[in-house]
Short mmCIF file of the C-alpha atoms (twelve columns), coordinates in Angstrom:
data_MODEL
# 
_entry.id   MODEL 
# 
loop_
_atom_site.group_PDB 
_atom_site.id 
_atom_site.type_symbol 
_atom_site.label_atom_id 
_atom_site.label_alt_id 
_atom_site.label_comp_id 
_atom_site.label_asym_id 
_atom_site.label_seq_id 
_atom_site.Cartn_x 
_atom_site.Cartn_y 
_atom_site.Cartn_z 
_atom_site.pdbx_PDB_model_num 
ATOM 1   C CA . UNK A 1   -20.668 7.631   15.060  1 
ATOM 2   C CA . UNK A 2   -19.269 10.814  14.227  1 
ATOM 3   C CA . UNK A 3   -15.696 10.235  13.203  1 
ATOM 4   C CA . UNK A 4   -12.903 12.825  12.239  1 
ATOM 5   C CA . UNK A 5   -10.593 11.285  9.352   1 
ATOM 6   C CA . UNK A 6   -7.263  13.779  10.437  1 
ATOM 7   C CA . UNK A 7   -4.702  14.666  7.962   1 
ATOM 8   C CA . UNK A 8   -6.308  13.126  4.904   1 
ATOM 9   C CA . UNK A 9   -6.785  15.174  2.072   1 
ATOM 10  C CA . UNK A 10  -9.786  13.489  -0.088  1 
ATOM 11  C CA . UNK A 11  -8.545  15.590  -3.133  1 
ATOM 12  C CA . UNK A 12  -5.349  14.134  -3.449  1 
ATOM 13  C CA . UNK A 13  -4.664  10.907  -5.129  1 
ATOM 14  C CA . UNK A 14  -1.650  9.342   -3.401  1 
ATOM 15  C CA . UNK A 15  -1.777  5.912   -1.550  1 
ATOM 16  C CA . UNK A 16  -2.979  7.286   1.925   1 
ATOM 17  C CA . UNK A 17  -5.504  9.263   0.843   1 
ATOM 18  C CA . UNK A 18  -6.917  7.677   -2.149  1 
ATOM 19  C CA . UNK A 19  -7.121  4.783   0.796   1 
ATOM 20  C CA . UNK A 20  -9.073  7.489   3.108   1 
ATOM 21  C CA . UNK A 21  -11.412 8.072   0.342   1 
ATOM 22  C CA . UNK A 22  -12.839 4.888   -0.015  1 
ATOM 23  C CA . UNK A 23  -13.091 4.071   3.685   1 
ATOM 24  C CA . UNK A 24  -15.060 6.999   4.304   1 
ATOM 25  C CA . UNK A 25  -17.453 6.821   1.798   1 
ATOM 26  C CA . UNK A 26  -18.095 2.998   2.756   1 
ATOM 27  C CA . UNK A 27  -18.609 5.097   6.769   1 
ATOM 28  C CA . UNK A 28  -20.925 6.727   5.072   1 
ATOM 29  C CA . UNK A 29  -22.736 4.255   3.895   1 
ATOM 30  C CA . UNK A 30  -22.912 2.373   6.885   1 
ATOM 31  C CA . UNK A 31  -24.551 4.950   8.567   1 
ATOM 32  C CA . UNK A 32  -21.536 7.070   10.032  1 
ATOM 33  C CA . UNK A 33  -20.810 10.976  9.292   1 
ATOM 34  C CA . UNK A 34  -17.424 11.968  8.264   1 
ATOM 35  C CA . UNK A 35  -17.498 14.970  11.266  1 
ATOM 36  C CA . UNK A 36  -15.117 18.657  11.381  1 
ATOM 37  C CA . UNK A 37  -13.640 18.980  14.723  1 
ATOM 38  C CA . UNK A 38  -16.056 20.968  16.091  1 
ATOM 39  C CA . UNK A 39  -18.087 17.568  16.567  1 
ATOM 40  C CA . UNK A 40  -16.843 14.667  16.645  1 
ATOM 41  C CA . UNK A 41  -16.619 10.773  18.730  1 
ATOM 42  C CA . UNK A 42  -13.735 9.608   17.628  1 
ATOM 43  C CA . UNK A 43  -10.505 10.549  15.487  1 
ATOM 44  C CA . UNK A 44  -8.970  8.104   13.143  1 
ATOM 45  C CA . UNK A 45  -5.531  10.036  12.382  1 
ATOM 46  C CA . UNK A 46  -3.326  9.339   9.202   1 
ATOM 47  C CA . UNK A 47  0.295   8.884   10.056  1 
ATOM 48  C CA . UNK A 48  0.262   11.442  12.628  1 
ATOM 49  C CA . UNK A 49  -2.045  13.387  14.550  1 
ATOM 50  C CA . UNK A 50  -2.596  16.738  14.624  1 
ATOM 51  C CA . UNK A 51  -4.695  17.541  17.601  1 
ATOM 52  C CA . UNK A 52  -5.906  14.585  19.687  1 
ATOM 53  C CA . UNK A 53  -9.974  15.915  19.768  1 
ATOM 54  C CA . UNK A 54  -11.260 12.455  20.371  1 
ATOM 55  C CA . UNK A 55  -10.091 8.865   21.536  1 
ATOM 56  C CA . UNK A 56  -8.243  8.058   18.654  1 
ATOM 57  C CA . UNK A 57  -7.118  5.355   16.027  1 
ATOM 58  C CA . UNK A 58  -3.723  6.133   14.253  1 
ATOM 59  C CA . UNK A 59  -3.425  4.383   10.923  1 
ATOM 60  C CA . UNK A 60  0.195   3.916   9.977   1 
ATOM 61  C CA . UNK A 61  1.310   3.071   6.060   1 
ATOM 62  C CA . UNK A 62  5.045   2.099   7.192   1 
ATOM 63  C CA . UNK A 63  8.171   4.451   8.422   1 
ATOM 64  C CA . UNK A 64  11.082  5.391   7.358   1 
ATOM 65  C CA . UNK A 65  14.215  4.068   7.424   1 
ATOM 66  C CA . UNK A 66  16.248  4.738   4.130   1 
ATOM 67  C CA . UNK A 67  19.771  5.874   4.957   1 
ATOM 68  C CA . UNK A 68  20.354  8.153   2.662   1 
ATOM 69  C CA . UNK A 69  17.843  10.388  4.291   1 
ATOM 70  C CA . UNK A 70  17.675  11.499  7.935   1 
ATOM 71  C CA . UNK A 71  14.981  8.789   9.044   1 
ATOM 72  C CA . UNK A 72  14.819  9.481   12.901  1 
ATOM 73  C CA . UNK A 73  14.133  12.780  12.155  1 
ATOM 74  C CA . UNK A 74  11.228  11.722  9.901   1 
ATOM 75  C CA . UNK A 75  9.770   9.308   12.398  1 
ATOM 76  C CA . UNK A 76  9.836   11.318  15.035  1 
ATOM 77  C CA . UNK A 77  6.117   13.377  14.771  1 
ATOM 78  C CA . UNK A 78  5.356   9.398   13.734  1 
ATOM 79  C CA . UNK A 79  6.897   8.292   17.148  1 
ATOM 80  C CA . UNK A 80  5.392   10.475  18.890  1 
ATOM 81  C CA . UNK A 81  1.564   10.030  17.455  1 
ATOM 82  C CA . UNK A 82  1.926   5.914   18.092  1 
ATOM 83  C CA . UNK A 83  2.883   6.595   21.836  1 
ATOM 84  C CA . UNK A 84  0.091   8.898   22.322  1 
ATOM 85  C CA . UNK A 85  -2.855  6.920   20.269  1 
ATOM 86  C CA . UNK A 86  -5.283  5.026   21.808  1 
ATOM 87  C CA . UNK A 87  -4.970  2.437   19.191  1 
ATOM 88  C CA . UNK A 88  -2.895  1.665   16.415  1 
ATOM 89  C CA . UNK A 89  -3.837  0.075   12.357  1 
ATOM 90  C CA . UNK A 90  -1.451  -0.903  10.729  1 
ATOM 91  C CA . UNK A 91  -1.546  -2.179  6.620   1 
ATOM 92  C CA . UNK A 92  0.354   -5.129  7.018   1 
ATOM 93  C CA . UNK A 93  1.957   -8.114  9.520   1 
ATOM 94  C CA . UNK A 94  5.200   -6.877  7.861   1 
ATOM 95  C CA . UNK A 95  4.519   -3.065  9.016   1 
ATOM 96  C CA . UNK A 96  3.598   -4.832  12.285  1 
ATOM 97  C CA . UNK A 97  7.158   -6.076  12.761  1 
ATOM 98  C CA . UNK A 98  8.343   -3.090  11.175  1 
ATOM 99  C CA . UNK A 99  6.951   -0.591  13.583  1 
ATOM 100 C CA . UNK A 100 7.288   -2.843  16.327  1 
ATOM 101 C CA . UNK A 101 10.977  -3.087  16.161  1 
ATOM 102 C CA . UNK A 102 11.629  0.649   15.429  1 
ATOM 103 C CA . UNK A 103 9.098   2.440   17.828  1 
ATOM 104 C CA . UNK A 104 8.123   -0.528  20.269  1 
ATOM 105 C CA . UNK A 105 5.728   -3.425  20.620  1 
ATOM 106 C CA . UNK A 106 1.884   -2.269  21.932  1 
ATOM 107 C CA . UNK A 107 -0.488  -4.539  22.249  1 
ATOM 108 C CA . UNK A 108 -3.304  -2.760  20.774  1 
ATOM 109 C CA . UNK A 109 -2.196  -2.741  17.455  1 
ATOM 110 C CA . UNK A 110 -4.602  -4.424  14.810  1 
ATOM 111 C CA . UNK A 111 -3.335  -5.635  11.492  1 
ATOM 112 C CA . UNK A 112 -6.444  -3.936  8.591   1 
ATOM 113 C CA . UNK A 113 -4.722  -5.069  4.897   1 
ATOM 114 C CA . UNK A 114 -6.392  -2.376  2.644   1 
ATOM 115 C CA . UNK A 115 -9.369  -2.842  0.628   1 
ATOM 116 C CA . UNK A 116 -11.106 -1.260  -2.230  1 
ATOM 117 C CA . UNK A 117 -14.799 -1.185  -3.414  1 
ATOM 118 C CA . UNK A 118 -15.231 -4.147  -5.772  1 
ATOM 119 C CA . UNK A 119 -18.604 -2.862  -7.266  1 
ATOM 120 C CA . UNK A 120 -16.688 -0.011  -8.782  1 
ATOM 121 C CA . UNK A 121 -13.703 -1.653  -9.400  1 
ATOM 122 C CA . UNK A 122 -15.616 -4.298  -11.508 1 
ATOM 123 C CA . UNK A 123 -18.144 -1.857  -13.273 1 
ATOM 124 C CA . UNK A 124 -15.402 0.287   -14.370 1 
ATOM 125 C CA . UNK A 125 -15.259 0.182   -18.407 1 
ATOM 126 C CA . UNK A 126 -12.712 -1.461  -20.118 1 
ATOM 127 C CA . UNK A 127 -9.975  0.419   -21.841 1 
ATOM 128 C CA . UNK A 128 -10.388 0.630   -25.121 1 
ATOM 129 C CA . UNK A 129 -7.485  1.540   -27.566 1 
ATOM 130 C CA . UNK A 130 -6.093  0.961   -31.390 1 
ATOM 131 C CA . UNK A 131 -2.994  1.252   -30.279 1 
ATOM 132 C CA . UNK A 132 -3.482  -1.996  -28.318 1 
ATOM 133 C CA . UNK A 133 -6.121  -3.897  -30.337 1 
ATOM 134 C CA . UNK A 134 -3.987  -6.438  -32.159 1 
ATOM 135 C CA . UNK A 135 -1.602  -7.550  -28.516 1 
ATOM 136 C CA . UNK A 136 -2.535  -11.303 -27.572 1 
ATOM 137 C CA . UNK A 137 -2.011  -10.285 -23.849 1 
ATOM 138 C CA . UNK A 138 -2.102  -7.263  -22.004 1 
ATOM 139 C CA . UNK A 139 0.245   -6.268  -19.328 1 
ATOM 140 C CA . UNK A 140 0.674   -3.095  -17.480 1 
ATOM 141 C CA . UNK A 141 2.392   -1.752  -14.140 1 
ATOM 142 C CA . UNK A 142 1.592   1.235   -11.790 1 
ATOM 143 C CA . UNK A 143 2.740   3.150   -9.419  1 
ATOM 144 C CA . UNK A 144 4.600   7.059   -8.225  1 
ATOM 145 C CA . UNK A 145 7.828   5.821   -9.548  1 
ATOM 146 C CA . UNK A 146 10.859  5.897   -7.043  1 
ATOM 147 C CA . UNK A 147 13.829  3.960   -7.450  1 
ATOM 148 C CA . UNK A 148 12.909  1.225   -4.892  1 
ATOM 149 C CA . UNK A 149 9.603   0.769   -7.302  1 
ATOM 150 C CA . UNK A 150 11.608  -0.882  -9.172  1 
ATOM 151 C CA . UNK A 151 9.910   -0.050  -12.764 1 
ATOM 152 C CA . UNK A 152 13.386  -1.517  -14.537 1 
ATOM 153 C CA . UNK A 153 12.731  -4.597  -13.203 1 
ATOM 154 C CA . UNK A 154 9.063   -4.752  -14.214 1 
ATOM 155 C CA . UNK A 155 10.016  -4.077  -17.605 1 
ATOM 156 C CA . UNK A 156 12.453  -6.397  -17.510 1 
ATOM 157 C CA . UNK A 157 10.051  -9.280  -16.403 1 
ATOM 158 C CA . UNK A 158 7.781   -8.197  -19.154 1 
ATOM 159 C CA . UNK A 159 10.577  -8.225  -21.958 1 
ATOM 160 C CA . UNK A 160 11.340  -12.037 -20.486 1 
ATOM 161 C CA . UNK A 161 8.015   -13.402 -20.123 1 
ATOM 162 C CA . UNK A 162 5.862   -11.674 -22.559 1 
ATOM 163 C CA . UNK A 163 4.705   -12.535 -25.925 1 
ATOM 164 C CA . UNK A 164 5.868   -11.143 -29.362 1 
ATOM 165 C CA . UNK A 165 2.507   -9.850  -29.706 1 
ATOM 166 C CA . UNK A 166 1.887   -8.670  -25.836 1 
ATOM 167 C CA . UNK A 167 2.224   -5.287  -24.319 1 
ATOM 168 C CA . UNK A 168 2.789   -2.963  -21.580 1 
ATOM 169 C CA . UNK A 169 1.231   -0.127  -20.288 1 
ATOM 170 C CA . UNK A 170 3.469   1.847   -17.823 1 
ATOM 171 C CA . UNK A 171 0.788   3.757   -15.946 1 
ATOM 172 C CA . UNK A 172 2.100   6.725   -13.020 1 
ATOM 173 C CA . UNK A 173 3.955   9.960   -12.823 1 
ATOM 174 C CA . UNK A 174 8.141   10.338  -13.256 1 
ATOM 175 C CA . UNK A 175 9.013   6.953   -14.577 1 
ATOM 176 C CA . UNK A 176 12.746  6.499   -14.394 1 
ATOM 177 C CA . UNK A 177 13.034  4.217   -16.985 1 
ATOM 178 C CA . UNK A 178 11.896  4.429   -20.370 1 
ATOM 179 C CA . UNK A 179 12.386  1.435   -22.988 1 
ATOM 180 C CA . UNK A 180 12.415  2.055   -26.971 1 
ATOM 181 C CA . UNK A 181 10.109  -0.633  -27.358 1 
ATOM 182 C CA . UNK A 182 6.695   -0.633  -29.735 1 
ATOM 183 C CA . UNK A 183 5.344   -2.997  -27.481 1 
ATOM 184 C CA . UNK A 184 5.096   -0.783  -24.248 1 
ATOM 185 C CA . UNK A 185 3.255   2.542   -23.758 1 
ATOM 186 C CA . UNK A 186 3.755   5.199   -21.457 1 
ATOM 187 C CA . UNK A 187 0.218   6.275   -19.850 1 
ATOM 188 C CA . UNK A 188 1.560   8.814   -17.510 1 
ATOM 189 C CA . UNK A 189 -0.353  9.786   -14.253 1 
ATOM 190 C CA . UNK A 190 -4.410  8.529   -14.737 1 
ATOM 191 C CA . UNK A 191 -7.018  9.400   -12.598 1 
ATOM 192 C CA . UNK A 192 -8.979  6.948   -11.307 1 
ATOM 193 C CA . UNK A 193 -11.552 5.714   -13.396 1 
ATOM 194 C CA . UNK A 194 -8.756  5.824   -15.912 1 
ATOM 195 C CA . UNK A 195 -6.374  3.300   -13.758 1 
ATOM 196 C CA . UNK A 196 -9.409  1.402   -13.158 1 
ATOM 197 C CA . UNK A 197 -10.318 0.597   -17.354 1 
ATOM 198 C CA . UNK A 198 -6.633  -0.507  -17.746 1 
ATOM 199 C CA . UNK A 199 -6.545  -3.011  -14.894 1 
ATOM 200 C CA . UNK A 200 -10.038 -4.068  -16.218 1 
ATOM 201 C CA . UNK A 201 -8.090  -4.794  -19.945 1 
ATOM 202 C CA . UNK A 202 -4.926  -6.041  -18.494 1 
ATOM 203 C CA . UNK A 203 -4.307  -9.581  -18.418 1 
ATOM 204 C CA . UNK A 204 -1.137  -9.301  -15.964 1 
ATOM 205 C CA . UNK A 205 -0.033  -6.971  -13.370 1 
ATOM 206 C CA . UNK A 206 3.375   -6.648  -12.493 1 
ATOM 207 C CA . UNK A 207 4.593   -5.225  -8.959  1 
ATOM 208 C CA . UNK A 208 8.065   -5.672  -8.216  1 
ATOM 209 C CA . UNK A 209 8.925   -3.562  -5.313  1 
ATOM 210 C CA . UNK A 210 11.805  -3.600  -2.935  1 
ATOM 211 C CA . UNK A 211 9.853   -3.424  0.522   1 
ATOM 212 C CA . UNK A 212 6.568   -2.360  0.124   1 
ATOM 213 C CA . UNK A 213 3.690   -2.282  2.677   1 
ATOM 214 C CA . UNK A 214 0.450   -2.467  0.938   1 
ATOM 215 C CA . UNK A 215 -0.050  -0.856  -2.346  1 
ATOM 216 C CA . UNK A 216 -3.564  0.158   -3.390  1 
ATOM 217 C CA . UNK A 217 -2.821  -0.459  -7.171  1 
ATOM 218 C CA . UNK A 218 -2.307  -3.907  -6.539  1 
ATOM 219 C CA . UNK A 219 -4.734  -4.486  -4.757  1 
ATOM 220 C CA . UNK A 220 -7.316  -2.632  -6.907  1 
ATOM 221 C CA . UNK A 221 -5.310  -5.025  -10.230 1 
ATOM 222 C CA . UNK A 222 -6.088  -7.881  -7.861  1 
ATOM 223 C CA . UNK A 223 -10.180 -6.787  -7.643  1 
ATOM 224 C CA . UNK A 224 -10.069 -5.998  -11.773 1 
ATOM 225 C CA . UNK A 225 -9.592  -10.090 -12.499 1 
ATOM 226 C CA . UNK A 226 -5.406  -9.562  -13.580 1 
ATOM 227 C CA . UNK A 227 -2.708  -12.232 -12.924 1 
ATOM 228 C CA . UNK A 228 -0.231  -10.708 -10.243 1 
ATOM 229 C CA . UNK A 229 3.145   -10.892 -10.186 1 
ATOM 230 C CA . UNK A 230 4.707   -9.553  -7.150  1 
ATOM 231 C CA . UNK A 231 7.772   -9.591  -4.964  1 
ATOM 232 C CA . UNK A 232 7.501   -11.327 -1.914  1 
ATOM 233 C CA . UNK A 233 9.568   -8.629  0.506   1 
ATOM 234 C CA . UNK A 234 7.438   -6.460  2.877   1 
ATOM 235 C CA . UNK A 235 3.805   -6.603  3.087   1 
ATOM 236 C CA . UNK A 236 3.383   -7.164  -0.596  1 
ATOM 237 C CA . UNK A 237 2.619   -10.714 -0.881  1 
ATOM 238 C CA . UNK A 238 0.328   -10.563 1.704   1 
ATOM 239 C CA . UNK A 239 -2.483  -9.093  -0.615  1 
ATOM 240 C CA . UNK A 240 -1.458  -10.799 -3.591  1 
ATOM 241 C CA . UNK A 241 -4.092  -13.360 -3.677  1 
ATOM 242 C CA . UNK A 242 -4.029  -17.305 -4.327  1 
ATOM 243 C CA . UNK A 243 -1.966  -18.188 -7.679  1 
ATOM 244 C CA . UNK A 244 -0.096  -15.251 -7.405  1 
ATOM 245 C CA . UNK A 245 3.816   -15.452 -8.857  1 
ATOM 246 C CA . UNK A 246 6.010   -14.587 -6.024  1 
ATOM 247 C CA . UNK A 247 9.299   -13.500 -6.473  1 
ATOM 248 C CA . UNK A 248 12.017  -14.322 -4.509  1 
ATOM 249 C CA . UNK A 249 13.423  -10.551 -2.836  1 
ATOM 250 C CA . UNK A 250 16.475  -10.578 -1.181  1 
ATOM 251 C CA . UNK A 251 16.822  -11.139 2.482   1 
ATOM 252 C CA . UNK A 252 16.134  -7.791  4.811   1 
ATOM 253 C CA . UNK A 253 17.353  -7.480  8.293   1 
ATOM 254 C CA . UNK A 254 15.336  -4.448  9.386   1 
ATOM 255 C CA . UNK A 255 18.382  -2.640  10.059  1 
ATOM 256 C CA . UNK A 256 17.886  0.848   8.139   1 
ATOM 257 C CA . UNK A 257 19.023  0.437   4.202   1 
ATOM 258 C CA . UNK A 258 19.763  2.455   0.916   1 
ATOM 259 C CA . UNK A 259 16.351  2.113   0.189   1 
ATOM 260 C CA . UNK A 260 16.332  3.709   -3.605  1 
ATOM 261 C CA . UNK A 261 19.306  0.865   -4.432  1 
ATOM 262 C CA . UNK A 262 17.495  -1.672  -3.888  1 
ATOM 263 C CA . UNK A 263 18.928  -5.380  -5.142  1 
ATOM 264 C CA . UNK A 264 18.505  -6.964  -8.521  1 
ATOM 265 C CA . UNK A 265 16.319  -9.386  -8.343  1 
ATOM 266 C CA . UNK A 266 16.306  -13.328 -9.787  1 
ATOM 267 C CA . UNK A 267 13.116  -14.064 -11.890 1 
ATOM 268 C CA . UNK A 268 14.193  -17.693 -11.852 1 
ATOM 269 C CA . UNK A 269 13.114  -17.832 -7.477  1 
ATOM 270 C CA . UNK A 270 9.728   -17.742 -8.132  1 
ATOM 271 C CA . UNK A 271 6.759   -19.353 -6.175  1 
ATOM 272 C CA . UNK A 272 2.950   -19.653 -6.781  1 
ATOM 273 C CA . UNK A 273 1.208   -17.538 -3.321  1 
ATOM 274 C CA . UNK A 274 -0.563  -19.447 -0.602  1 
ATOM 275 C CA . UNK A 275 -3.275  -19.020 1.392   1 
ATOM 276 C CA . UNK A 276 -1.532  -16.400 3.677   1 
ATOM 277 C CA . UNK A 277 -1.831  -14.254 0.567   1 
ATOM 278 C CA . UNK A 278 -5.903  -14.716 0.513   1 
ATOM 279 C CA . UNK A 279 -6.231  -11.111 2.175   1 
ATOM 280 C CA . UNK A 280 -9.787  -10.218 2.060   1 
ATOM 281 C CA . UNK A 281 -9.821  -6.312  -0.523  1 
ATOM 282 C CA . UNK A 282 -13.367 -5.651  0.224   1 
ATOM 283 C CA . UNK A 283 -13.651 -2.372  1.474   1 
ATOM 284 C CA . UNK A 284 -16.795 -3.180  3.129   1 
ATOM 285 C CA . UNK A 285 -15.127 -5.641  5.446   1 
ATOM 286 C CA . UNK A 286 -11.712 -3.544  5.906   1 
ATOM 287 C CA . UNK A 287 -14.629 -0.660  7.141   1 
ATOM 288 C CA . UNK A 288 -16.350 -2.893  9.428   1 
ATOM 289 C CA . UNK A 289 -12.892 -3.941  11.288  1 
ATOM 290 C CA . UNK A 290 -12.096 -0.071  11.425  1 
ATOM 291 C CA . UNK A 291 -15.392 0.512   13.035  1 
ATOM 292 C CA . UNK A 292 -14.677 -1.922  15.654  1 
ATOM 293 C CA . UNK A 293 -11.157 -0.491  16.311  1 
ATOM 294 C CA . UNK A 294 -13.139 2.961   16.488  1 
ATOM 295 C CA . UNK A 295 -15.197 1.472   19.039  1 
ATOM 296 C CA . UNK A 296 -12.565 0.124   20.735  1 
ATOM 297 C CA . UNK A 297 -10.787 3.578   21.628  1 
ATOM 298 C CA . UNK A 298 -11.512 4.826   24.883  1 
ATOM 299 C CA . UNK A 299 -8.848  7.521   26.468  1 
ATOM 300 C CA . UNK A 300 -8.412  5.467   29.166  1 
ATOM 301 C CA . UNK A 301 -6.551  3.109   26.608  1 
ATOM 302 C CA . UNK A 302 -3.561  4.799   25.830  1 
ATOM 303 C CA . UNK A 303 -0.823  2.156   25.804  1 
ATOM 304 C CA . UNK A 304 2.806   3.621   26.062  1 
ATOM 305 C CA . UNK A 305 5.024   1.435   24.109  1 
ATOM 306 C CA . UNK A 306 7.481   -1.077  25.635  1 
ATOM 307 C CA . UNK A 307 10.407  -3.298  24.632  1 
ATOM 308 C CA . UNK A 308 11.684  -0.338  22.589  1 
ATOM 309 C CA . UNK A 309 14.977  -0.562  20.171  1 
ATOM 310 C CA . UNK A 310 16.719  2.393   19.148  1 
ATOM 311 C CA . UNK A 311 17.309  3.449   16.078  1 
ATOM 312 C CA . UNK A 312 21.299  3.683   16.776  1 
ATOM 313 C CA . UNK A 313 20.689  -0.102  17.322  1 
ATOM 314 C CA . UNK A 314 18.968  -0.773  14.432  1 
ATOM 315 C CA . UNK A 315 21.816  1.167   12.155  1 
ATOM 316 C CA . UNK A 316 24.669  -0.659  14.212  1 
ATOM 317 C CA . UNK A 317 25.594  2.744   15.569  1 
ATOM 318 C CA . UNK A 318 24.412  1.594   19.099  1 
# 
C-alpha cells in the first residue's frame, strides 16, 4: 500500500510526530511505502487534513478546550477534518469520549493507544554519569513543560518518596520549576537516543499530568523496564501498565477548563493499575491495527457526525 502520512514532519521531535516516525518506519518494514501525493492509496492525516488525495484515516491526539484560549476557534480546521474523514484513530478511550462529546459520536472511530519499537527502546545504552554514580535509585521525569504538566508536582512526589541517596533527572525544554536541590539534575531537551539511556538507568518514572491523552515518554519509560507513577485523569492510566501507582486526579466534567491551573493533587489517593492499564506499546501491533483501519477507508465511508453538543453547551454558555 502506498500511504501518504499528511502533516507530519519526521524532523521534528514533538509527540505527534516523533509518534509518525515510528509508525512509518514499522510501514516500511511491513512492506508499505511512505508515498508523496503524486501517488498514493490512502492518506492517514495528523490532526487535520490538508488535501483529501485518498480515502483517508485522521489520527487525532486530543482537542482543545482550555478557557483561557479561544478553543472553538482552534478546533475548528479539527472539526472540520473529523466530519470529512473516512475514518477516525484516536490515542485513547478518554480522547474517545472527549471528541465524542465536543465534535459528535461516529461510529467509525477506532481506539490505537500508541506504541513504540521495543527492540530499540531496550538496546538503547544505559546512561552513564559521575554525577549520578553513588544515588541508590534513580528517578527522572519528561516532558515539553506546560503548566498542566505539572513538573511541581513531580518534584514534589520525588522530594516525598525518594531516598536520601536517590535522584532526579528533569529531562525536556522550559521547565517552570526549578528546585535547589543536589539531588535533582536538569537535562534540558535530549534527543532521542539520549531520552532513551536515561529511561534505560531510571528506576522510576514520574508523570503527573492534569488531563493527558497518551504521552509517548511514558510509554517509551514503560518499554525501558521503570516503575510508573502516573495520574489517573485522561488517557494516562490507560498505558501505564500492571503495578503502576495511580494517582487519584480530581474529578473532570468535560466542560472546557483553565487548563494551565490545573488542581493540586493528594499523593495519599493512590492505587496500584489494573488490567485496563495492560495497553499493548508494541509498535508492531499499533502498525498492524493502523493498516487495517487503512484498509478499511473507502470514500464511500464518510460518516457525518451525529448526536452533536455545542461547545456553548459544554462552557454553560448554551
Amino acid at each position: 500500500m502506498k500511504i501518504l502520512f499528511d502533516g507530519c514532519d519526521f524532523s521534528s521531535s514533538s509527540g505527534p510526530n516523533a509518534f509518525g516516525l515510528k509508525l512509518a518506519r514499522e510501514f516500511t518494514r511491513m512492506g508499505h511505502v511512505i508515498a508523496d501525493a503524486d501517488s498514493v492509496d490512502r492518506q492517514l492525516s495528523f490532526i487535520t487534513m490538508r488535501n483529501a488525495l485518498a480515502p483517508t484515516v485522521l489520527r487525532l491526539d486530543g482537542i482543545y478546550f482550555n478557557l483561557a484560549q479561544d478553543y472553538q476557534q482552534q478546533n475548528a480546521p479539527i472539526r472540520s477534518s473529523y466530519e470529512r474523514a473516512e475514518r477516525i484513530v484516536v490515542q485513547s478511550y478518554f480522547d474517545l469520549e472527549l471528541v465524542g462529546r465536543y465534535f459528535g459520536h461516529r461510529d467509525n472511530v477506532a481506539v490505537i493507544h500508541n506504541g513504540t519499537d521495543l527492540d530499540e527502546v531496550r538496546n538503547a545504552p544505559i546512561m552513564q554519569s559521575s554525577a549520578i554514580d553513588g544515588c541508590d535509585r534513580v528517578w527522572c521525569c519528561a516532558s515539553s513543560w506546560r503548566p498542566h504538566k505539572r513538573l511541581q508536582a513531580d518534584l514534589r512526589y520525588f522530594m516525598e518518596h525518594a531516598g536520601s541517596k536517590d535522584c532526579m533527572i528533569v529531562c525536556g525544554d522550559n521547565p517552570n520549576h526549578v528546585v535547589s536541590d543536589p539531588r535533582v539534575f536538569y537535562a534540558g531537551q535530549l534527543d532521542r537516543q539520549d531520552l532513551l539511556s536515561v529511561f534505560r538507568r531510571a528506576d522510576v518514572f514520574v508523570h503527573l499530568p492534569w488531563l493527558g491523552h497518551c504521552d509517548n515518554v511514558l510509554i517509551d519509560a514503560r518499554a525501558a523496564g521503570c516503575e510508573i507513577v502516573c495520574t489517573d485523569s485522561g488517557g494516562t492510566s490507560e498505558i501505564a501498565g500492571l503495578d503502576a501507582t495511580l494517582i487519584e486526579d480530581a474529578h473532570w466534567d468535560w466542560r472546557p477548563c483553565m487548563l494551565y491551573d490545573p488542581p493540586p493533587l493528594d499523593f495519599s489517593r493512590k492505587r496500584f493499575a489494573t488490567i485496563d492499564s495492560e495497553s499493548d506499546i508494541d509498535i508492531r501491533s499499533v502498525a498492524r491495527r493502523y493498516i487495517n483501519e487503512l484498509n478499511l477507508a473507502t470514500c464511500s465511508e464518510t460518516g457525518v457526525a451525529h448526536t452533536r453538543v455545542s461547545a456553548e453547551t459544554l462552557s454553560g454558555d448554551g
